[in-house]
C-alpha positions in Angstrom: -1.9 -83.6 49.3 -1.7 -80.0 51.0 -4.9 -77.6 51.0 -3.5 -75.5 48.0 -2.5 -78.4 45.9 -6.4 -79.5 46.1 -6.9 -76.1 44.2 -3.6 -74.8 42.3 -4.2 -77.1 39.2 -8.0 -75.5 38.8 -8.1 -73.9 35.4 -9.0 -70.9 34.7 -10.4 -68.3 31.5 -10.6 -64.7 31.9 -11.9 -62.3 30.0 -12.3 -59.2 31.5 -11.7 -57.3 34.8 -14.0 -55.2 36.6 -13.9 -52.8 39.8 -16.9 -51.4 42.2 -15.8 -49.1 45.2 -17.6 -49.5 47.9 -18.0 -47.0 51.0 -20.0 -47.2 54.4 -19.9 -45.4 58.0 -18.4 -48.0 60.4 -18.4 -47.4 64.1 -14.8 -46.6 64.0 -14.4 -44.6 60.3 -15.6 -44.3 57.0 -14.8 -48.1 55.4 -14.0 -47.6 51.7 -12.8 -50.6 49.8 -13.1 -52.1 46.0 -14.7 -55.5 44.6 -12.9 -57.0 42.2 -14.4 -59.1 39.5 -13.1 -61.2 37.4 -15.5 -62.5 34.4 -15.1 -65.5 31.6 -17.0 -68.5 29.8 -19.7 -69.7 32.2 -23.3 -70.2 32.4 -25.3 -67.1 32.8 -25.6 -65.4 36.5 -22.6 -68.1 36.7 -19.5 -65.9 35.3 -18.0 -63.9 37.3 -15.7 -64.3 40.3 -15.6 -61.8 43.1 -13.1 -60.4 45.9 -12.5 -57.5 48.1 -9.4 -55.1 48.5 -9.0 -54.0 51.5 -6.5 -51.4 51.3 -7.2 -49.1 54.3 -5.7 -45.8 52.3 -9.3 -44.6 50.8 -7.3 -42.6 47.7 -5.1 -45.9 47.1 -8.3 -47.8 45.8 -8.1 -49.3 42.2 -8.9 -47.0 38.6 -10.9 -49.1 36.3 -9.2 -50.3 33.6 -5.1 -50.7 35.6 -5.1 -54.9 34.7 -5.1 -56.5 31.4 -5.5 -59.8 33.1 -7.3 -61.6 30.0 -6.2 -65.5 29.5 -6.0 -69.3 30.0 -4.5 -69.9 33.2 -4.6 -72.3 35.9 -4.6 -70.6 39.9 -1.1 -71.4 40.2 -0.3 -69.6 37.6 -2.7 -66.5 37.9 -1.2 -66.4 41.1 2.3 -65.6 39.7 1.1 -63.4 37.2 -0.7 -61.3 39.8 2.9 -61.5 42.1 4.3 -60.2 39.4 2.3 -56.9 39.0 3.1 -53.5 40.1 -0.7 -53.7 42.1 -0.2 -49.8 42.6 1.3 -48.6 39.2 1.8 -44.7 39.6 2.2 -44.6 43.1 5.2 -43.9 44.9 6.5 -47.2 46.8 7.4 -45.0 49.7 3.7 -44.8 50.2 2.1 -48.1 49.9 2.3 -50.3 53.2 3.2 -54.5 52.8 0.0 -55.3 53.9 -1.7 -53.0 51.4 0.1 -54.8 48.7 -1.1 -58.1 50.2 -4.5 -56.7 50.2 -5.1 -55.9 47.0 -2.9 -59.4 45.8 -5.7 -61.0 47.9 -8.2 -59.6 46.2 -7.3 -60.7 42.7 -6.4 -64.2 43.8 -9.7 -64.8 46.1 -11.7 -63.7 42.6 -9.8 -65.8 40.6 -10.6 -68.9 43.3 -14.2 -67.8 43.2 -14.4 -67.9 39.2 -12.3 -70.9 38.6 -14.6 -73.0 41.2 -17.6 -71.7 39.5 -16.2 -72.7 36.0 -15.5 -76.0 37.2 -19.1 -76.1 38.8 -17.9 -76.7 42.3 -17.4 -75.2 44.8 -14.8 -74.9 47.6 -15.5 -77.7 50.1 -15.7 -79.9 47.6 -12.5 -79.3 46.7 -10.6 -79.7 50.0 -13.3 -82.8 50.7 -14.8 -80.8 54.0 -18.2 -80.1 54.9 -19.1 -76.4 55.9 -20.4 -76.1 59.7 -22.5 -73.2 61.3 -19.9 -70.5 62.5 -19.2 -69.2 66.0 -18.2 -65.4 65.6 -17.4 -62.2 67.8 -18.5 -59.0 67.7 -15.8 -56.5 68.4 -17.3 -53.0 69.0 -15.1 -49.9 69.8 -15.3 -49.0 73.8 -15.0 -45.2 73.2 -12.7 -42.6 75.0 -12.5 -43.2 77.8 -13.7 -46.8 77.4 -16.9 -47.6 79.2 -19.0 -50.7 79.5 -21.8 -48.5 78.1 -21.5 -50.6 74.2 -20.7 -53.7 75.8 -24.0 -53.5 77.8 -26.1 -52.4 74.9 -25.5 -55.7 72.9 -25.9 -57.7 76.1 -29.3 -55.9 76.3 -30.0 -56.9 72.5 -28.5 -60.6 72.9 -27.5 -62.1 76.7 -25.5 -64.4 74.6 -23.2 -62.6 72.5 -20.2 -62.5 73.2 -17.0 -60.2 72.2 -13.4 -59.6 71.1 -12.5 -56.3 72.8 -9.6 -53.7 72.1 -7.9 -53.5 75.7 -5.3 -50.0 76.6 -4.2 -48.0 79.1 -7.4 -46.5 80.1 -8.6 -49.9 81.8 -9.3 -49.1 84.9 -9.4 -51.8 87.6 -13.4 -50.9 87.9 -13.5 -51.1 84.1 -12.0 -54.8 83.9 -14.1 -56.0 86.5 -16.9 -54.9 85.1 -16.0 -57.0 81.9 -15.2 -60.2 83.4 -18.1 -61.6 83.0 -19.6 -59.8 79.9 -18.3 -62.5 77.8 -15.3 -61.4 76.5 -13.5 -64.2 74.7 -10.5 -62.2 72.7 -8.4 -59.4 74.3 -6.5 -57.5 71.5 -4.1 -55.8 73.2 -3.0 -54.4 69.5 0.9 -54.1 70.7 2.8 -54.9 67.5 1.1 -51.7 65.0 3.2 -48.8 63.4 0.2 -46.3 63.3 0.2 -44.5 66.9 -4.3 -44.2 66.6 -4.4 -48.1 66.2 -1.3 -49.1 68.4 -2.4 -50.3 71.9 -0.3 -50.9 75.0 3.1 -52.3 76.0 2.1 -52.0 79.6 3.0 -55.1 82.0 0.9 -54.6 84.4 -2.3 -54.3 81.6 -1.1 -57.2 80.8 -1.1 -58.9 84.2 -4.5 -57.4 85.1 -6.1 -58.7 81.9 -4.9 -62.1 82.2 -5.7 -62.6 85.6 -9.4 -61.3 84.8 -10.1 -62.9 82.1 -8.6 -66.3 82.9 -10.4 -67.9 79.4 -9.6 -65.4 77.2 -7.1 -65.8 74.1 -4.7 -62.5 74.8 -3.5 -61.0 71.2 -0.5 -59.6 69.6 1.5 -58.4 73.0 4.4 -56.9 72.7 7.2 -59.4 73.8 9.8 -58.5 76.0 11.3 -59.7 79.3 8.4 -57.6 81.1 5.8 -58.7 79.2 6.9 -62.1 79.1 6.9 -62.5 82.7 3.3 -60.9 83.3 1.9 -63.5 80.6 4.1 -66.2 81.8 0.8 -68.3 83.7 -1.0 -67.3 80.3 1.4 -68.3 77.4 -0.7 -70.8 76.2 -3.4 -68.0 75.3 -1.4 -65.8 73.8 -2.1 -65.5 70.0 -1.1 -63.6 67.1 -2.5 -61.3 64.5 -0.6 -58.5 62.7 3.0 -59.9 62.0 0.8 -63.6 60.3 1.5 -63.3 57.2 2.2 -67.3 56.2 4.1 -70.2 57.5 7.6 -68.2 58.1 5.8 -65.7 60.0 4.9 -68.3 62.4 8.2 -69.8 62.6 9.6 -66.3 63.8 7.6 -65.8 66.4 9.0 -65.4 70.0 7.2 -69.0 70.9 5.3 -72.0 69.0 1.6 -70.4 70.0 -1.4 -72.2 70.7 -3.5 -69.8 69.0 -3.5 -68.0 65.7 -6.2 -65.7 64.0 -6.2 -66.0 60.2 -6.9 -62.9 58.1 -7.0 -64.0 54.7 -6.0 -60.7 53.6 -3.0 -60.4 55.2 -1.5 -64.0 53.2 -1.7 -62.5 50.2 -1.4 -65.0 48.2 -3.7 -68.0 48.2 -1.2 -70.5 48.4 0.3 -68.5 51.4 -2.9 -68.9 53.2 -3.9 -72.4 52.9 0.1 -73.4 53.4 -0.5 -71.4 56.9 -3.8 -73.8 57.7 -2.0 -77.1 57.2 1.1 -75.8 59.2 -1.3 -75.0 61.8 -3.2 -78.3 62.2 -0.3 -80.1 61.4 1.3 -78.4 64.6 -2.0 -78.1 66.3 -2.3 -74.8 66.7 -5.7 -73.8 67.0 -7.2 -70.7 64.9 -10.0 -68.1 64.1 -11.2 -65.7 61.8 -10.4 -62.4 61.7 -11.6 -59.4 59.1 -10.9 -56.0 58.1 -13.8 -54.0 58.1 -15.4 -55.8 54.6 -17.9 -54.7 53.1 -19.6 -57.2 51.1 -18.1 -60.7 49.5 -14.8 -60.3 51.4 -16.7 -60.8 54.3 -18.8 -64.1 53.2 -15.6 -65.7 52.0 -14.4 -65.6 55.6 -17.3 -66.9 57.1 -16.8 -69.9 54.9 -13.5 -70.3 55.6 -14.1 -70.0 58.9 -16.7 -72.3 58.4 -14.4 -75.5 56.5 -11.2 -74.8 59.1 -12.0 -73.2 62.7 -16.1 -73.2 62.8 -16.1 -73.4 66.6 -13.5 -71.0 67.4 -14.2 -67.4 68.9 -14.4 -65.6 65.0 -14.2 -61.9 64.6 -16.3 -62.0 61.7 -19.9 -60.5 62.8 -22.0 -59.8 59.9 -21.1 -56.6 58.4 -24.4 -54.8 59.8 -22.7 -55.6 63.5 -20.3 -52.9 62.4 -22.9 -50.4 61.6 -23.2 -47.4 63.8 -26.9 -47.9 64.7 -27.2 -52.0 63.8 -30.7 -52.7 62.4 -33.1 -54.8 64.8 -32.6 -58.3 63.2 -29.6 -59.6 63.0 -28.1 -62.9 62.5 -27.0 -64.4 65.4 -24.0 -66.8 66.4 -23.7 -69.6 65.0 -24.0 -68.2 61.6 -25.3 -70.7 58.9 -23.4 -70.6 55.8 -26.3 -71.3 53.3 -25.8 -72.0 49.8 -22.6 -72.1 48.6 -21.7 -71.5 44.9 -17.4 -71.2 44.0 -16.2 -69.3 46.9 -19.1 -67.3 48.2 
């Protein structure tokens, strides 16, 4: 029986939506994004199931009130109600992005997941008959312009054993990489395959050649792919990975190779079934994967970390804590591993 199976049959009573925008300073913009509850019959404290849009467009976020979404349903079929939907009534299409559309689909079905478990009085490992294990995660924090070792440093100072996934470009020097070789960096994103020109990184061969060769450990993400590029990476293929174009198991099959590597953003699936259809492909063709987030800022995040935490525990995560991304981090943090704690539905 496939992951989603485990879960599609889960019934499900909703009575009434809610929405909550939330908004915090990151160290690389203002983060706003919207929790999404869903509420019905349950016991008290125990009735309401929670996700997180995270549509990056800030005047895109949802008006209370949109969603009638009141019902008997099972997730299957809440699923294709929600597919259904025009998720951004009003708007023009011309300005809502795929992935926004994802975004806020994933919202709605992750809260309908976390309700329907809780209803059932279960939660999610139970469900797919796996145990949750302490997660391994990443901090990623922004290198500045020009990029310096000075942030990389100042969380080495703070924790000698934490360890990063880092946003590489065309200002790495050759002083600059060596100086990171042995900062433990375990992810380069070399960010290749984005639209937007302030998020899109480098198509450069010889980046890519430096980094590979400097970082011979590292998992190398979302190159651009062409006969250069290919032929720097070629003594590295089996580190390249994936990020922006995953978006379920067809994605995968159109990639430019089988990889060895994939990092799962729930958010980008969509659709539950999408997700968990990706996950079986994945160990079924043993490719190996990790976590990736969005900037969440609240339950989004801790339903990552137990995914994470049922599928690819010991993988290099990129799902610090949500204080990591803070521009001046408090004094105690969490470290990595992360225990999961109590787990109740799907948070």
């Amino acid at each position: 029986m496939s992951l989603y199976e485990q879960v599609a049959d889960l019934p499900l009573t909703v009575e009434s939506v809610e929405y909550e925008r939330r908004e915090r300073e990151t160290t690389k913009f203002t983060r706003a994004t919207t929790v999404v509850s869903l509420s019905g019959p349950g016991e008290d404290g125990d009735n309401r199931g929670a996700g997180e849009d995270v549509t990056y467009d800030a005047d895109l976020h949802l008006i209370p009130d949109e969603f009638d979404l009141a019902g008997e349903y099972t997730i299957d079929s809440f699923s294709e109600t929600v597919d259904s939907l025009d998720l951004f009534p009003g708007t023009e299409s011309a300005e809502v992005d795929d992935h926004f559309r994802h975004y806020r689909q994933w919202a709605f079905e992750s809260a309908a997941l976390d309700l329907a478990l809780r209803q059932a009085d279960t939660h999610l490992g139970a469900e797919l008959g796996r145990a949750y294990d302490r997660v391994q995660f990443v901090t990623s924090p922004p290198l500045g312009d020009p990029p310096s070792l000075d942030r990389v440093a100042a969380w080495r100072e703070r924790d000698p054993d934490i360890e990063f996934k880092l946003d590489a470009d065309d200002g790495w020097t050759d002083d600059l990489v060596a100086e990171l070789a042995d900062a433990g960096v375990r992810v380069v994103d070399l960010k290749a395959l984005y639209e937007d020109s302030e998020v899109a990184g480098s198509a450069n061969p010889a980046l890519y050649r430096r980094v590979a060769e400097a970082f011979p450990d590292a998992i190398l993400e979302d190159p651009a792919w062409t006969d250069e590029t290919a032929t720097a990476l070629d003594s590295a293929r089996e580190r390249v990975s994936w990020d922006f174009p995953i978006t379920g198991v067809e994605s995968v099959r159109n990639l430019p190779f089988e990889p060895a590597w994939l990092n799962i953003k729930p958010s980008r699936f969509g659709s539950l079934s999408s997700l968990l259809d990706t996950i079986d492909f994945c160990e079924e063709h043993e490719i190996q994967m990790y976590g990736g987030g969005q900037f969440e800022l609240g339950v989004g995040r801790r339903q990552l970390h137990l995914l994470a935490s049922l599928c690819y525990p010991d993988s290099p995560n990129d799902v610090a804590p949500t204080e990591y991304n803070d521009p001046d981090p408090p004094a105690e943090l969490p470290g990595s591993p992360l225990s999961v704690g109590e787990v109740r539905g799907f948070r």
